[in-house]
C-alpha positions in Angstrom: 143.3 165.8 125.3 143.2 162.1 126.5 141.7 159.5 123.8 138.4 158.1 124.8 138.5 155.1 127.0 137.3 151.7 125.6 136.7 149.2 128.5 136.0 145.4 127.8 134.3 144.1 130.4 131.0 145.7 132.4 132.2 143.5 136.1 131.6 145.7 138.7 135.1 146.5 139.8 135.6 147.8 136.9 132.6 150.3 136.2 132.8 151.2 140.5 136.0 153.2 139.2 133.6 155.7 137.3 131.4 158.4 139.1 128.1 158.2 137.0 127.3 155.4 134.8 125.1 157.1 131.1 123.2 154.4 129.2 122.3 156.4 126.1 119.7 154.2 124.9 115.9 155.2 124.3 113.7 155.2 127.4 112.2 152.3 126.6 115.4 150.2 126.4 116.2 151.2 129.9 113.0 150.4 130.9 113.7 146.6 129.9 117.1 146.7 131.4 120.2 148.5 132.2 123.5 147.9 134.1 123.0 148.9 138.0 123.2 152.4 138.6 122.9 153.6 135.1 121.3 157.0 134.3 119.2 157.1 131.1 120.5 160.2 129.5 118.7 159.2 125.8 120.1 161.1 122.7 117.8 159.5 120.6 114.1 158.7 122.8 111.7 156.1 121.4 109.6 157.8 119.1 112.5 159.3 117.3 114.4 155.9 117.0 111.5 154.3 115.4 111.3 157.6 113.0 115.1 156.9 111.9 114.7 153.4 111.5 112.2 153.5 109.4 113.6 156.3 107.3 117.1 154.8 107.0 114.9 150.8 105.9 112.2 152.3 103.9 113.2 155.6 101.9 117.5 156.8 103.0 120.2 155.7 104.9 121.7 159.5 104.2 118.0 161.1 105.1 118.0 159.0 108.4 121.8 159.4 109.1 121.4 163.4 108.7 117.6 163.8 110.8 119.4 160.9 113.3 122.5 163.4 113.6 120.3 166.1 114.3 118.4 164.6 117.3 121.4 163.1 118.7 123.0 166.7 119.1 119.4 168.6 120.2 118.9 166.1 122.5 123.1 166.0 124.0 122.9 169.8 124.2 119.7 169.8 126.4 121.4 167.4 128.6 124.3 169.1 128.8 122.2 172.4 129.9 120.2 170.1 132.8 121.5 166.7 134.1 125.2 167.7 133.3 125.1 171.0 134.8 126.4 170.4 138.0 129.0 167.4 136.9 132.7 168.5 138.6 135.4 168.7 135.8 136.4 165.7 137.6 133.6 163.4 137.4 134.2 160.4 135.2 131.2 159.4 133.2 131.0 155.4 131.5 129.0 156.0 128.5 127.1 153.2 126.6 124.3 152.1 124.0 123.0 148.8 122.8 126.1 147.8 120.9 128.6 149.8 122.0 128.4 151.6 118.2 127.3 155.1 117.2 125.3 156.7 119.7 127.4 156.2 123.0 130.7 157.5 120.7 128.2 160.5 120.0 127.8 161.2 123.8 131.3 160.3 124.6 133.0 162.6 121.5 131.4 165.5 123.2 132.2 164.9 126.5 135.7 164.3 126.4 135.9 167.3 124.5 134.1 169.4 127.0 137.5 167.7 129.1 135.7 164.7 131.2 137.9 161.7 131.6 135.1 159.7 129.6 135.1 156.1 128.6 133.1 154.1 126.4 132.0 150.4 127.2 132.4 147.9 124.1 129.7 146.1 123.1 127.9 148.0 124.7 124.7 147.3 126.8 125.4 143.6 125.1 128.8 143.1 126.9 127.1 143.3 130.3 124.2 141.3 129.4 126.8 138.4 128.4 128.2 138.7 131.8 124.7 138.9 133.5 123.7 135.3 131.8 127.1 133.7 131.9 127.2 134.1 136.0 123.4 133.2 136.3 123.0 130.5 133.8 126.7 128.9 133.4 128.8 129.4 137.1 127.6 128.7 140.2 125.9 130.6 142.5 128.4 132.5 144.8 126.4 132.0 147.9 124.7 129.2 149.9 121.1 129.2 150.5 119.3 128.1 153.5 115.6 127.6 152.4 112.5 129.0 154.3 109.4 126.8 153.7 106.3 126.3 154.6 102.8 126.2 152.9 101.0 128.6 151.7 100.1 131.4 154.3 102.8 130.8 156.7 104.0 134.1 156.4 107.2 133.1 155.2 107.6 136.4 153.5 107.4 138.8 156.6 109.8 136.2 158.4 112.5 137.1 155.9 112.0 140.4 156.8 112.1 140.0 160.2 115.3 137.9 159.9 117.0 141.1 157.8 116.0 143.0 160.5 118.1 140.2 162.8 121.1 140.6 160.5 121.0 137.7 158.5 121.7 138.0 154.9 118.1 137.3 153.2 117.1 137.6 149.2 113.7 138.5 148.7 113.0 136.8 145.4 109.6 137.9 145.2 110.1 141.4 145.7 112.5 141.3 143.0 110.2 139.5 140.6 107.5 142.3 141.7 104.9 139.2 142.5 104.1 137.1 145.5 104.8 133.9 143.5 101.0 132.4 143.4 98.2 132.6 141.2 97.0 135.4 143.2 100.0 136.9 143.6 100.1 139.8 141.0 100.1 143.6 143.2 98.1 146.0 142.3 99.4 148.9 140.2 102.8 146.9 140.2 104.1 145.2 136.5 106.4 142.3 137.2 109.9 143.6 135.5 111.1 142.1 132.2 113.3 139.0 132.6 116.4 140.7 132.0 115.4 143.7 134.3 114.8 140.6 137.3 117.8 139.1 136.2 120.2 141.8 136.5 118.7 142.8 139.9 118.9 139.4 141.0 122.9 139.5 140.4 123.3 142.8 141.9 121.6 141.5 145.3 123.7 138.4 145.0 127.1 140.5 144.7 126.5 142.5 147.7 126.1 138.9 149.7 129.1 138.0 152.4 130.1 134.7 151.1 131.1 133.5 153.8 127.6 133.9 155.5 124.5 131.4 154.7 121.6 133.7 153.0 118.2 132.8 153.6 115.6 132.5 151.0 112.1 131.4 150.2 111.4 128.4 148.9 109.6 129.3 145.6 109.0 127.1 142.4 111.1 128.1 139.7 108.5 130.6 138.6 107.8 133.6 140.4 104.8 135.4 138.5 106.1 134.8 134.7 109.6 135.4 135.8 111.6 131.9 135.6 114.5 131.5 138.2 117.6 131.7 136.6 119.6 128.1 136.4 122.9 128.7 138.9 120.2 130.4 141.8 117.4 127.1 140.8 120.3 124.8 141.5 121.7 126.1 144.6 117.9 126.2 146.1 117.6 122.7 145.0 120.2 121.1 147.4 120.1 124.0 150.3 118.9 122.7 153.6 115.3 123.8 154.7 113.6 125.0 157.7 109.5 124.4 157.8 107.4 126.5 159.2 104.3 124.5 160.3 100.7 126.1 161.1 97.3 125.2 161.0 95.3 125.8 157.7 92.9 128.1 159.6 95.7 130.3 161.3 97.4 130.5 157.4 93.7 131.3 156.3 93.5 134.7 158.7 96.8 135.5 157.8 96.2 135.5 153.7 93.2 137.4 154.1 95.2 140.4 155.9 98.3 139.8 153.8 96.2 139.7 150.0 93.4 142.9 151.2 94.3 144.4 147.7 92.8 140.8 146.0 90.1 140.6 148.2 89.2 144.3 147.5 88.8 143.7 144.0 86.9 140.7 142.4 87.8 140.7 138.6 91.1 139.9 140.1 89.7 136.9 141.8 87.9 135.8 139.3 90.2 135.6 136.6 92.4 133.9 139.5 90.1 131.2 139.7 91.0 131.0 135.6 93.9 130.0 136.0 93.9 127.4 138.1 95.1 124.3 137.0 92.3 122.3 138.6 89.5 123.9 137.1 86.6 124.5 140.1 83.6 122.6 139.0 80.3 125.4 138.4 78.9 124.3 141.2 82.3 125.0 143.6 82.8 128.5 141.7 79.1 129.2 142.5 79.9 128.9 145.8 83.2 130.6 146.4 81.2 133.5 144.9 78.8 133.4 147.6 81.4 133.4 150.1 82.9 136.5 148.3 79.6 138.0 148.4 79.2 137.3 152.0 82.4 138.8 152.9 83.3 135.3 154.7 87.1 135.4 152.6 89.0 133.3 155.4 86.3 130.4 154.1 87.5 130.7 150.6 91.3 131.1 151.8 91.3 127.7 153.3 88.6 126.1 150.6 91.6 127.4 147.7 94.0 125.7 150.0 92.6 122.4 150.3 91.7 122.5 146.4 95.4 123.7 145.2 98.4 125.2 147.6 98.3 122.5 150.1 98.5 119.6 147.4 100.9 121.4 145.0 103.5 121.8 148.1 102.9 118.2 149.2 104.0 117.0 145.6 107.0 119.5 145.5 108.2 118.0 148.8 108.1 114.3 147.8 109.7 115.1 144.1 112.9 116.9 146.6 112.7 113.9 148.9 115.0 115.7 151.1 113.9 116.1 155.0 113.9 119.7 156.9 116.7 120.2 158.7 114.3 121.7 161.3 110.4 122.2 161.8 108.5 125.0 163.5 105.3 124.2 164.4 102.8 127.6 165.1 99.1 128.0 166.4 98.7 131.7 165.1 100.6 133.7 162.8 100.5 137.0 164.4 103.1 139.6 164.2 104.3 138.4 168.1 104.4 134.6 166.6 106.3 135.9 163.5 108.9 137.4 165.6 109.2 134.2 167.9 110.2 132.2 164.6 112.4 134.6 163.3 114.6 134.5 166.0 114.1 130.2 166.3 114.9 130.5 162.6 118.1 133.0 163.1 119.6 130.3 165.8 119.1 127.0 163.5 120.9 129.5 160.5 123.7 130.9 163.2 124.6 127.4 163.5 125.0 126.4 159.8 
């Protein structure tokens, strides 16, 4: 029988040489994060970690070692009866936990003795993590940006998606941050990931990038939600050449109120909105955005939040870059035939870059 594998490094090349990647850690480890494409096959699950951790600090290490022992082998038996039951005697399974340590040997022990080619990833989930913040927060970003901007309402969002469907390389920040990147921005029945879990699906979209090929991206402060923007992407938006998209505030008012329906449908949401802003609205203003609420008349409290907040936090970012758009696009309407018509004015200025 082969020894077990130990690899160093968690760099994609690497790991693509295995068929299934098994992150052994508790469900609610994966849930923070895991390595791309890992399969949470626990053999310990979060309620019985915290049983054995407590055991082994409070009362035995040999009681907790012993129930730990226990679990681990219940719960790599039942996997081995379901997930595992169709494996080829082929496949090649990378196996890890949070430190590389006792439960992924557990996992891999048994199934390199069942006679799967396994390997074990040192350091475990750690070692990629290390990776994941030394490319994002020390190197530089691999690809070059081409910003999309434009204030708030100018359908920037559905543009990139337009421009993917065009064949341009585009990276959706916010739908990796799970947030439309305002105060309003939070979707309904949909948490933001954890840092880490943004982060490492940040990298992953980055890695599949040609780069070789400009990538469009939206230009977004360097918080999306509560999710920051890690340093090597921040910098590379910083100094990437911008294209503005220009519309009246009415036309970005209709727009918003079709494109946030789930905010306006709900007005605890709004309210606690209006919390947060950093101007607070005087009694008198709130009083009246809640009439307008009441009254149904939303596009009137799109373009009063506007004129109060987006508008003059956008101006200020602009004059703190001091850098001019390499191109404007100035719109009447934002419909889906006006999105369309600056997607492909957008594709030609990028084509050319």
């Amino acid at each position: 029988m082969q020894p077990i594998q130990v690899l160093e490094t968690a760099d994609a090349d690497t790991t693509a040489a295995f068929d299934v990647i098994v992150d052994v850690r508790s469900p609610g480890e994966f849930a923070e994060d895991h390595m791309p494409g890992a399969r949470n096959l626990p053999v310990l699950d979060d309620a019985q970690r915290a049983e054995v951790g407590t055991i082994y600090v409070q009362e035995s290490r040999f009681r907790a070692n012993r129930l730990g022992a226990a679990y681990v082998a219940e719960n790599i038996a039942h996997h081995l009866r379901t997930a595992m039951d169709d494996w080829a005697p082929t496949t090649r399974p990378l196996i890890y936990c949070w430190r590389g340590g006792n439960r992924s040997n557990a996992m891999a022990t048994i199934l390199q003795r069942v006679g799967w080619p396994t390997a074990v990833l040192h350091g475990g989930y750690r070692t990629y993590r290390r990776q994941v913040q030394d490319e994002l927060y020390e190197q530089a970003c691999p690809v070059r940006f081409v910003l999309l901007d434009g204030d708030t309402g100018s359908a920037k969002t559905e543009i990139l998606a337009r421009l993917a469907e065009r064949g341009l390389q585009v990276l959706d920040l916010e739908d990796l941050a799970g947030h439309r990147g305002s105060l309003f921005g939070g979707l309904a029945g949909r948490q933001q990931p954890s840092q880490k879990m943004f982060e490492s699906r940040l990298l992953t979209a980055l890695k599949a990038f040609d780069p070789s090929r400009p990538v469009v991206v939206e230009a977004e402060s360097s918080k999306i939600g509560d999710r920051m923007t890690p340093p090597a992407v921040w910098r590379a938006m910083q100094t990437a050449p911008r294209i503005e998209i220009v519309a009246p505030r009415a036309a970005r008012a209709r727009y918003l109120v079709s494109a946030y329906a789930d905010i306006i449908a709900d007005t605890d949401r709004l309210e606690a909105a209006f919390a947060r802003l950093p101007i607070p609205p005087s009694p008198a203003r709130l009083e009246a955005w809640r009439g307008l609420i009441g009254a149904g008349d939303f596009e009137t409290l799109a373009s009063a939040l506007m004129e109060l907040h987006y508008d003059p936090a956008y101006a200020r970012g602009r004059r703190k870059d001091g850098r001019q758009a390499i191109a404007q696009i100035a719109v009447d309407a934002l419909d889906q035939a006006t999105q369309s018509a600056v997607a492909d004015q957008v594709a030609g200025l990028v084509s050319g870059l």
